[in-house]
Structures are given as structure tokens and as C-alpha cells.
N, C-alpha and C positions, 0 to 999 in steps of 0.2 A: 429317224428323228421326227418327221411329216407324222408317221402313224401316230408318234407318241402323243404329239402336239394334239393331234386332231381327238386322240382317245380320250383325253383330258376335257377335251368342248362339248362333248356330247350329242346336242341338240343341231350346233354347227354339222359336225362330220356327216350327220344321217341326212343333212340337207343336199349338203355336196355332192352324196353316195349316190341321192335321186338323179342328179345330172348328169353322173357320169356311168353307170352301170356299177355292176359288177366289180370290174377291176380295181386294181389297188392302184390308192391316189397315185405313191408315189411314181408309179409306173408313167403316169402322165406328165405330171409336174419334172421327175430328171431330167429327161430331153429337153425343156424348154429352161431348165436349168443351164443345159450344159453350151444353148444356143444363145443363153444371155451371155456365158465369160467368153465367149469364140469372137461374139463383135468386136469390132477393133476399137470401137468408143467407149466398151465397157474394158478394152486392157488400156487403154489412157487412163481412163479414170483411176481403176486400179495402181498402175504403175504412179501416177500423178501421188496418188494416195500415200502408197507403200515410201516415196522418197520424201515427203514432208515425214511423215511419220518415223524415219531412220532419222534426218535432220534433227528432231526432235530427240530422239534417242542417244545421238552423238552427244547434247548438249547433257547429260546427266552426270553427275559424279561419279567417280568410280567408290563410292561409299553404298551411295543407293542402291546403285546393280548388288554391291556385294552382298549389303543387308537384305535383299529380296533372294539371291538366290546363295549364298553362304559362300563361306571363304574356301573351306574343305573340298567344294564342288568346283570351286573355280580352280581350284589349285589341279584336283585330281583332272578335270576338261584341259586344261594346261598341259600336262602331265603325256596324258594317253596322244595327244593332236602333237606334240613335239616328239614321241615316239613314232608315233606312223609317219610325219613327216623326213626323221633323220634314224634310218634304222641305226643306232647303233653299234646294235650287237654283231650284225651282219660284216660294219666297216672296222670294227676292232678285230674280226677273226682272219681280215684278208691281211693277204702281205703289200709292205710300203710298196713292191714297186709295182703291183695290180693297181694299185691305188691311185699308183704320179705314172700309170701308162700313158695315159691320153699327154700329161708334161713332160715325160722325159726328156724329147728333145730340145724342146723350151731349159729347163733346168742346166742340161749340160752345156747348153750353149752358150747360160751366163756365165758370166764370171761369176767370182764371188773375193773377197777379201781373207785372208787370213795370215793374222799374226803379218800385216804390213807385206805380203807378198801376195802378188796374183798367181792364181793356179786355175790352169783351165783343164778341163776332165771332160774326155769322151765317154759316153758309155760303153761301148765294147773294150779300150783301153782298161780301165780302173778296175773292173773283177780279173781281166787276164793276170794282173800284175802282181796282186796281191800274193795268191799259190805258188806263182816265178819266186818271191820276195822272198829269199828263206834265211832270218835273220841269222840265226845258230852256226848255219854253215858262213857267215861275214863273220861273224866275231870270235870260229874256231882260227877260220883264218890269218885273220889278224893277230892274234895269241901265238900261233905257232909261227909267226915271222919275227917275233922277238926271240934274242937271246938270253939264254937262261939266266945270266946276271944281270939283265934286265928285268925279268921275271923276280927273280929274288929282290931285287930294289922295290919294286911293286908293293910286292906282298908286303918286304919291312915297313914302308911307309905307310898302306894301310893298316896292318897291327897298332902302329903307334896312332894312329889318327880313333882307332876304337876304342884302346886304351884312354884317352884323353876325352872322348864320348864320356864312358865310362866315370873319370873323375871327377866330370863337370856335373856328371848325372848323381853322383853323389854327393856331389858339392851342395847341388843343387835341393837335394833330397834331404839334407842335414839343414838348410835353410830354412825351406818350408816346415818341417817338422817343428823346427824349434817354436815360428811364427802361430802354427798352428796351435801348439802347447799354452806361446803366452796370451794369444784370444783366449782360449779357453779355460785360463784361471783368471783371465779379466772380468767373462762371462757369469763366471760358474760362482 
């Protein structure tokens, strides 16, 4: 950028060139560049600088920002920084209980409410129990400790409780219909 400056002055630069030889300006100039931002009065000022200057920035509407750099931009900057911050792909593909490792035993140790009863659940407890649970072999069970005219009473009472399904559902069936029929010559 120095070269360019100086290539542009012409008369300037060949003046300069006399004082210093040879070499290229900028070789001279970086270093005393780089010995001004090292002082510690020149990152005061800087720092001083850069927080009026944010202060300032705080105060702008979020219209102005958006009109200077577009909405499309804000959105997709939005977008990508809420993806690198929350991988989500990553935490949809692990399973829940990778996921509530670190709370497991937090979790199990509360309580919890349900349906007006307290139930408290270990973790090693609640998977064992479930495969133990075998609902089919309780309700063969139970089926084969009635008496067969108790089974026949069963079965007649639910037939008639179907049956009655059934009449209501046509009952019900020939109501709507009819209703539906007189909108539609109300309508029509």
C-alpha cells in the first residue's frame, strides 16, 4: 500500500529514495510500524478508541445495521453461527440415554408425578423389569383360572354389548345421513 501511495507522488518518492538507498521503503517503515501498536500507550488509545466506537454501534437500530448489510445476510450469519454453535445433526443421531449420561443419576433420583401417584425408578431396576414383564403369559393366566361357564357368560355379554355398538352405530348412521341430506337440499 506504501508503494502504491508513494508511486502515485512521484517527485515525493524519488526524494525519499535519495535518503534511504536502495531498499524498499516499506522494509523500513513495517518495523517502526509494528513498534508503534507494541507500545502500551498506543493499545490504550486503540482499546479507548475501539470501546467508544462499539458504545456507539450499540446505539443503532437494528434497521440501519440491516439496511447496510441486508436481511438475507443477516439471516444466513445467523443461520451457519447457530449451526456451528449447536451441532444438531450430531445430537439428533445419538441415543437419549448418551445424551442424559452426565444426568442419569440426577433424573432417577427425582421423583416425578404421575397420574396422582409417586413412582421412584432406579436405573438398573426399570430395563431389568420390563423383559421379566410378560404381559400374555398374566392374562393366559388368568383366562385359564375361570370356569368355562364363566367364560361362556363373558363372551355372551360381550356379543350383546357389540351388537348394541352396532345398533347405536346405525342409529347413529341413519341420523347423520338424513341431516346431511336436509343441508343439502337447504343448500342446493
Amino acid at each position: 500500500m506504501l508503494d502504491d501511495f508513494f508511486k502515485e507522488r512521484g517527485k515525493l518518492i524519488n526524494l525519499i529514495q535519495l535518503f534511504i538507498g536502495n531498499e524498499k521503503l516499506i522494509d523500513k517503515i513495517q518495523p517502526e510500524i509494528i513498534k508503534f501498536f507494541e507500545q502500551s500507550r498506543t493499545i490504550d488509545i486503540l482499546s479507548v478508541m475501539l470501546v467508544k466506537e462499539w458504545g456507539n454501534l450499540e446505539k443503532w437500530d437494528i434497521e440501519k445495521i440491516e439496511g447496510m448489510i441486508g436481511r438475507e445476510t443477516i439471516k444466513q450469519w445467523i443461520t451457519e453461527k447457530t449451526a456451528e454453535m449447536l451441532p444438531v445433526a450430531s445430537i439428533m443421531n445419538k441415543p437419549v440415554r448418551e445424551l442424559t449420561a452426565d444426568f442419569s443419576d440426577i433424573i432417577v433420583e427425582r421423583r416425578s408425578d404421575f397420574s396422582g401417584k409417586r413412582c421412584r425408578v432406579r436405573n438398573q431396576s426399570f430395563p431389568a423389569a420390563i423383559p421379566k414383564t410378560a404381559f400374555g403369559d398374566i392374562v393366559e393366566k388368568q383366562v385359564s383360572s375361570f370356569s368355562v361357564s364363566r367364560l361362556e357368560e363373558m363372551v355372551v355379554s360381550i356379543t350383546k354389548e357389540l351388537s348394541m355398538i352396532t345398533c347405536i352405530g346405525a342409529l347413529l348412521g341413519g341420523i347423520i345421513g338424513l341431516f346431511q341430506g336436509f343441508v343439502t337440499v337447504l343448500i342446493g
